[in-house]
N, C-alpha and C positions, 0 to 999 in steps of 0.2 A: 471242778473235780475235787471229790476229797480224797486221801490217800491216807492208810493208815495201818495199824500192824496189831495184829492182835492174839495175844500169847493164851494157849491153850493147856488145863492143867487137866492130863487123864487119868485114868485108875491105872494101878499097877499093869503093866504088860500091854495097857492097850491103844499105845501111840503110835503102832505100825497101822492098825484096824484101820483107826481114825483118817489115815493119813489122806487114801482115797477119797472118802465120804468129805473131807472138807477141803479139798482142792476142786470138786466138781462141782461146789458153789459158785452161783453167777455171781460174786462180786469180787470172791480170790482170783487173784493173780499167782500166785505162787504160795507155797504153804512147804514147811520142812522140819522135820524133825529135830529138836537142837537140847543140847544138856543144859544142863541149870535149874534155876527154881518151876520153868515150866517146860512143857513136852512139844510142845509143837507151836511154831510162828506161823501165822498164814497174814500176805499180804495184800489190802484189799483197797480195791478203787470202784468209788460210788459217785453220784452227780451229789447228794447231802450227806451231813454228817446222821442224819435219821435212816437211812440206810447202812451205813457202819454198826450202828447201836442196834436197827435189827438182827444184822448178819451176823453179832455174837453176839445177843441175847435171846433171840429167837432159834435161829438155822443153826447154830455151833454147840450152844447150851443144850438144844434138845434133841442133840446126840446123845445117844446109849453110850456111856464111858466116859463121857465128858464132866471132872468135877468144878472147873472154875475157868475163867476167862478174865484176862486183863487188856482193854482196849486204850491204845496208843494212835490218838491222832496228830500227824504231822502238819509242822509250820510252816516248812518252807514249799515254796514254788513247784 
């Protein structure tokens, strides 16, 4: 199992939008709204690390509103 978290950066106003559309992904587990340099963490559990890198680069990125994504995969157990 991979696990992993991955920070989402949206256009002005539209992190509430978003919130739904990327929580009803089959590989989020949980996804939340948070301040700082990005808008939204959604965290995600796939059997490969090649389904992380889909689930934000394909399914999260080609969200309307969506300008950037930085994917964090975890080490431990």
């Amino acid at each position: 199992m991979v696990h992993a978290f991955i920070m989402v950066k949206t256009g002005a106003g539209e992190s509430e939008q978003l919130l739904g559309p990327i929580r009803e992904l089959e590989a989020v587990t949980e996804a939340h709204i948070v301040a700082g340099a990005y808008d939204v963490i959604a965290e995600v559990d796939t059997d490969a690390v090649y389904e992380v890198l889909k689930t934000a680069s394909t399914r999260i990125q080609g969200l309307d509103g969506v300008a950037d994504t930085k994917t964090y995969i975890s080490l431990d157990d």
